[in-house]
C-alpha positions in Angstrom: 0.0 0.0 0.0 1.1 3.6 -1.0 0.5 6.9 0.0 0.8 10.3 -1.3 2.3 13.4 0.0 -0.3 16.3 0.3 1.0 19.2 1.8 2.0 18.0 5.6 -0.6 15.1 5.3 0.2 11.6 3.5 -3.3 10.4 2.1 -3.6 6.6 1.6 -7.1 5.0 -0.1 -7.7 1.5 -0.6 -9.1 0.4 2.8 -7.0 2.3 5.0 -9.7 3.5 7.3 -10.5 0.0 8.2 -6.7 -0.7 8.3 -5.3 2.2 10.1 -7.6 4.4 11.7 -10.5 2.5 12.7 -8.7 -0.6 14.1 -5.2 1.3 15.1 -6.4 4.9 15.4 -3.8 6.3 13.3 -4.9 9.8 11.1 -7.9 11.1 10.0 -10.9 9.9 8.1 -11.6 11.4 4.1 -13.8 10.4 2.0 -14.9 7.0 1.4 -12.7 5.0 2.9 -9.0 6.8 2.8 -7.6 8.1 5.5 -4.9 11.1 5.8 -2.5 10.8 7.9 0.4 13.2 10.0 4.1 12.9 8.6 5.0 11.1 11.6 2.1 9.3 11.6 3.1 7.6 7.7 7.0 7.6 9.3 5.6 4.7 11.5 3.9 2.9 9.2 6.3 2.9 6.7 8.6 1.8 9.4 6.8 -1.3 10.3 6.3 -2.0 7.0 2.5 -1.6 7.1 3.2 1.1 4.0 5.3 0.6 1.2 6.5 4.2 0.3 5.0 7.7 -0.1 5.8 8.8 -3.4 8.0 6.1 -4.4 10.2 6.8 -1.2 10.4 4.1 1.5 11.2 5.1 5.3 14.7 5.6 4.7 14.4 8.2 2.3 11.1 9.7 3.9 12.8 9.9 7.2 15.7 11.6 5.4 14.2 13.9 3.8 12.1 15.8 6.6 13.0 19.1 8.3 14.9 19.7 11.7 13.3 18.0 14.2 11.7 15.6 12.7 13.6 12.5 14.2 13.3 13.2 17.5 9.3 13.4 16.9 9.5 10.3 14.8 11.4 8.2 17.9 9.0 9.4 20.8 6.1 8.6 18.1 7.4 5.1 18.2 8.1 4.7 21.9 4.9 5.7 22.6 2.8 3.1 20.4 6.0 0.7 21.4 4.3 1.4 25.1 1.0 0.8 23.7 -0.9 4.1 23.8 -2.8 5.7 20.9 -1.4 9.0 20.2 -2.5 11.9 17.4 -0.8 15.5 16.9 -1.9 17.9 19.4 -3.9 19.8 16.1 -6.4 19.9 14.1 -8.2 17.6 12.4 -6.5 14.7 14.0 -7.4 16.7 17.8 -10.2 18.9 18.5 -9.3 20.5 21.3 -5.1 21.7 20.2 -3.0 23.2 22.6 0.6 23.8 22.5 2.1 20.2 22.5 3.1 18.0 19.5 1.1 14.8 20.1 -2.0 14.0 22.8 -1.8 10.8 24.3 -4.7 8.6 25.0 -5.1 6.7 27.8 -4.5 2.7 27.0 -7.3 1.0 25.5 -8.4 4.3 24.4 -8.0 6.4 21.4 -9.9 9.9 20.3 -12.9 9.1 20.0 -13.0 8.3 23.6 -12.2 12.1 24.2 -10.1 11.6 27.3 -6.1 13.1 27.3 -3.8 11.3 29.4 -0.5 13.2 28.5 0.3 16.3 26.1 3.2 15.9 25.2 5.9 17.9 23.6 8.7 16.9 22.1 12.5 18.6 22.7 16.0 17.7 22.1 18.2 17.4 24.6 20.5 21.2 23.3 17.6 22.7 22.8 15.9 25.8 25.5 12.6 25.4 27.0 10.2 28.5 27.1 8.6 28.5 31.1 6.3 30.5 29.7 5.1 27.7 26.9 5.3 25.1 29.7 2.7 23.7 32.0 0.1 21.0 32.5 2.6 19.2 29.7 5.6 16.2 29.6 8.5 17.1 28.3 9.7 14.0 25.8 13.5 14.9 26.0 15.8 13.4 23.3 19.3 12.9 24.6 22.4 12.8 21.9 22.1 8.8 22.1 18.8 9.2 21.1 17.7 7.7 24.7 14.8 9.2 25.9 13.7 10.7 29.2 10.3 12.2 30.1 9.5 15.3 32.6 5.8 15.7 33.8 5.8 19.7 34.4 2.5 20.7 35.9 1.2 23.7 37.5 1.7 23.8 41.9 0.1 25.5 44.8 2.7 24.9 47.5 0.6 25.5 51.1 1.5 24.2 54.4 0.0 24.2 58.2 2.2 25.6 60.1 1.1 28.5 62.9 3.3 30.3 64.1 2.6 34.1 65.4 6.3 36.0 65.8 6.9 38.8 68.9 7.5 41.9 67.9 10.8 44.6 67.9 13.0 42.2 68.3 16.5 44.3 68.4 18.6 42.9 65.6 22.1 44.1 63.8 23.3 43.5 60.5 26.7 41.8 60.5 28.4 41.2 57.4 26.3 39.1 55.0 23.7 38.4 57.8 21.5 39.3 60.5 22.7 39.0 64.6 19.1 39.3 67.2 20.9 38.7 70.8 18.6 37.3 73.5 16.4 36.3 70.7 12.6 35.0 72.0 13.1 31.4 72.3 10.3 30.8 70.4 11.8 32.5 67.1 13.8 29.8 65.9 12.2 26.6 67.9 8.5 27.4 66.4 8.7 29.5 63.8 12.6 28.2 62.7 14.0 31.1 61.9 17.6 31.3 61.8 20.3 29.2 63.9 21.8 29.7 66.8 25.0 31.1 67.3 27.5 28.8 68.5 25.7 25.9 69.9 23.7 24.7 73.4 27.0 25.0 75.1 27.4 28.4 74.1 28.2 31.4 76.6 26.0 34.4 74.4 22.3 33.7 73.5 22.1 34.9 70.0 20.7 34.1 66.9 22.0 34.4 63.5 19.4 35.3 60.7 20.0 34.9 56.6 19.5 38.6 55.1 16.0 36.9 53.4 15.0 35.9 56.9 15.9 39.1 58.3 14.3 41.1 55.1 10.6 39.4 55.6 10.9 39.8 59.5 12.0 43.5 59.5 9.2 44.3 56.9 6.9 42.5 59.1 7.7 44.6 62.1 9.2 41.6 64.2 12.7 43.2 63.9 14.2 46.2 64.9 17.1 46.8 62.9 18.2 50.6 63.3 17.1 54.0 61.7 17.9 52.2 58.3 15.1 49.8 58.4 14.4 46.7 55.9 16.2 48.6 53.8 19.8 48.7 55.3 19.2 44.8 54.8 17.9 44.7 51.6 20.4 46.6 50.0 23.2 44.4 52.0 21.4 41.5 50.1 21.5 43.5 46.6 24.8 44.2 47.3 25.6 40.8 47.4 23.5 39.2 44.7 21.7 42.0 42.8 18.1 41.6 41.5 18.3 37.8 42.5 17.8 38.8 46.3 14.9 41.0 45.7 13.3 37.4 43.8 14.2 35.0 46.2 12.8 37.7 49.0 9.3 37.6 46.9 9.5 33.6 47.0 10.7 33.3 50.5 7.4 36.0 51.4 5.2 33.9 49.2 5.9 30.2 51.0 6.0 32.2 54.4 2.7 33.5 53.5 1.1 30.3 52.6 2.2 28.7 55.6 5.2 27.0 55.1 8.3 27.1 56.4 11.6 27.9 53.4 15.2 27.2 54.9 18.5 27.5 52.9 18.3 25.1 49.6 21.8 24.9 49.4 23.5 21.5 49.8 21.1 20.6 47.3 21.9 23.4 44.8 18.6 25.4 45.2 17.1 28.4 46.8 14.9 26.6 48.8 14.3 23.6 50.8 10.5 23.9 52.2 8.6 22.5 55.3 5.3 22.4 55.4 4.5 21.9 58.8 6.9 22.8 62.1 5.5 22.3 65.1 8.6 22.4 67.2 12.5 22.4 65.4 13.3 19.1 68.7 10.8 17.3 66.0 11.4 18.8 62.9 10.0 16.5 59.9 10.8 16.1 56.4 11.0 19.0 54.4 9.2 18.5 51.2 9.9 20.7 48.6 12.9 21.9 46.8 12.1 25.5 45.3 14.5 27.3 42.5 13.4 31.0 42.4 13.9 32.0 38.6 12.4 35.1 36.4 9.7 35.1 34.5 10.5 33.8 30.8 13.4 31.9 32.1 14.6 29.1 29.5 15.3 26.1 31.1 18.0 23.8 29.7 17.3 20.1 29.6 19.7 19.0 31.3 19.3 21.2 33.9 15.8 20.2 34.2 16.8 16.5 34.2 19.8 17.4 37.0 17.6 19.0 39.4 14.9 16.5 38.6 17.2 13.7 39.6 18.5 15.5 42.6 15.0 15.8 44.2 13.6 12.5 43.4 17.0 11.1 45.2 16.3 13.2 48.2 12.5 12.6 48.5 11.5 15.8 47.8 9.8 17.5 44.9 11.5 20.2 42.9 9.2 22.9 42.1 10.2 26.4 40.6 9.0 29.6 41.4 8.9 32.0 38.0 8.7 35.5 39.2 7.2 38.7 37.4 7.3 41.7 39.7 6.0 43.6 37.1 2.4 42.2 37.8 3.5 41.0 41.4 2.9 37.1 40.6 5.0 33.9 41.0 4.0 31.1 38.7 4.8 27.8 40.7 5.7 24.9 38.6 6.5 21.2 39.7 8.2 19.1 37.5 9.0 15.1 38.0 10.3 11.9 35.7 7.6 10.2 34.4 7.6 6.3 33.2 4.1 6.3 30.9 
C-alpha cells in the first residue's frame, strides 16, 4: 500500500480507514474509505512496514528527507505506540481541542474518539531551550544525543503548608556582614517559627541568633525586627549588594511560601534556593521537608539537562523540585512542579 504526499498530510485510499484508523487509530478519516495521515504518523507505518512508500520513497528516504526535528518526533512517536498508547498530533483535524504540545496521548485502551487526554506531550532535544512560559500542564519528551529518551511531567503547583506560628514583635537585631545577629532572641523565634540558627551551639556562653539577610528582610518588613534607623532597607540593600536583582526574587519567594504557611530554609547542599517545610511544630521534631524551590524570572529558558539534573536531585532526596517564576511587574509567582515520568 502507498501513500501520497499532500501538503503536511500523506493520504492513503484502498481500505485504510478500516486498516489504520478505525482498528489502530492512526490519522484522520476522508472520503470514502481513505484516511490522511500526520508525517510522523506515515514515518511509523512505513517503518513497520505496514506502507510501502510515499511517493515512491520508502522510510529511509522519507525519514531523510524531513525538516529539523523531525527524528526526534518520529522516535517518541514510536516509543509511545511501542508502550501501547494511541497517540494523534496535538492539532487539528486529527485533535479537536489543540494546545501547544506536539502529540495527545490517550489513555490505553483508548483512542480519540473516547475524548479523554492522558499526556500532552511535547517533544525537545536534549541542546535545545525550554520557554517557562510555553510550559505547564505538559511532559516534556526529551531526546538525549544517544537518542535515549527521558520524560518530565511539568504541571502547574500551589505549595501551602499548616504551620502556625505568630512571631513577637521589635526584636533588636544588627546587621553583621552578609547576615542578620538578634541577641537574646525570643526562644520561640527559631524553635516554632525556625528562623535562623543559633549562634554557636547549646554550650554556648551568648544567646544569639543568626538570621540569613531573606530571613531578616521578611521579618523586618513585618515589624518583628528592629534593625536601626535604616530599616528593611539597610538589609535589603546588604542582600542586593551581594547578589543583585536575585535577592529581591528570592525575597518575593521566601514572602510567598511564608505566607502560605510553610516554612523555606536554605536550599543549598542541594543546589537550590529553597528547601521547604510544610508543617513545624517544634524544630526538637522537625519533619521532612518536602519541597525543593529554585526561584527563577519570569521567561526563564530552562535547559534540559538542567531540568533533568535538578529533577534527579529531588527524586534522590525525597522531595519535589518545584520552581517559582517571578514577574514583579504584575507582582505574581508562577509555581511549577516538575517530575520523571515512566508512561
Amino acid at each position: 500500500m502507498d501513500g501520497e504526499l499532500r501538503g503536511d498530510e500523506v493520504h492513503v485510499g484502498g481500505d485504510a480507514r478500516q486498516r489504520f484508523h478505525d482498528a489502530r487509530g492512526y490519522g484522520h478519516p476522508l472520503d470514502g474509505n481513505a484516511v490522511a495521515l500526520s508525517l510522523v504518523e506515515a514515518a511509523h507505518l512505513l517503518f513497520r512496514g505496514d506502507l510501502d512508500a510515499v511517493d515512491g520513497a520508502g522510510f529511509r528516504e522519507f525519514l531523510a528527507s524531513r525538516e529539523a526535528g523531525f527524528t526526534a518526533r518520529f522516535l517518541v512517536y514510536a516509543d509511545l505506540r511501542d508502550r501501547g498508547f494511541y497517540l494523534a498530533p496535538d492539532r487539528r483535524p486529527w485533535w479537536r481541542d489543540p494546545g501547544d504540545g506536539d502529540f495527545v496521548v490517550f489513555p490505553r485502551g483508548n483512542d480519540a474518539s473516547d475524548g479523554v487526554v492522558e499526556h500532552r506531550v511535547r517533544v525537545v532535544d536534549e541542546r535545545t531551550t525550554v520557554d517557562s512560559d510555553r510550559v505547564g500542564d505538559v511532559v516534556l519528551a526529551v531526546v538525549d544525543e544517544e537518542s535515549e529518551l527521558t520524560y518530565l511531567d511539568v504541571e502547574p503547583f500551589e505549595p501551602g503548608g499548616d504551620t502556625d506560628f505568630e512571631a513577637p514583635g521589635a526584636v533588636d537585631a544588627v546587621v553583621l556582614d552578609d547576615r542578620v545577629l538578634v541577641w537574646d532572641p525570643p526562644a520561640a523565634l527559631h524553635e516554632r517559627g525556625f528562623y535562623g540558627q543559633p549562634l554557636g551551639g547549646r554550650a554556648a556562653e551568648h544567646d544569639a541568633l543568626q538570621l540569613s539577610l531573606v530571613e531578616a528582610a521578611y521579618l523586618a518588613a513585618a515589624g518583628v525586627l528592629d534593625v536601626g534607623d535604616a530599616g528593611v532597607e539597610a538589609v535589603v540593600a546588604r542582600g542586593r549588594a551581594g547578589e543583585g536583582d536575585r535577592f529581591d526574587r528570592r525575597l518575593r519567594v521566601y514572602r510567598a511560601l511564608r505566607d502560605r504557611g510553610t516554612v523555606p530554609k536554605t536550599g543549598f547542599k542541594f543546589g537550590a534556593d529553597f528547601r521547604v517545610y510544610r508543617e513545624v511544630e517544634s524544630v526538637d521534631d522537625l519533619g521532612h521537608s518536602e519541597l525543593l524551590v529554585r526561584a527563577l524570572p519570569a521567561g526563564h529558558e530552562f535547559a534540559p539537562r538542567d531540568l533533568s539534573l535538578d529533577v534527579r536531585l529531588a527524586h534522590g532526596v525525597r522531595k519535589r523540585m518545584v520552581f517559582a517564576l517571578d514577574d514583579p511587574s504584575a507582582d505574581t509567582i508562577r509555581w511549577l512542579s516538575v517530575s520523571r515520568l515512566t508512561p
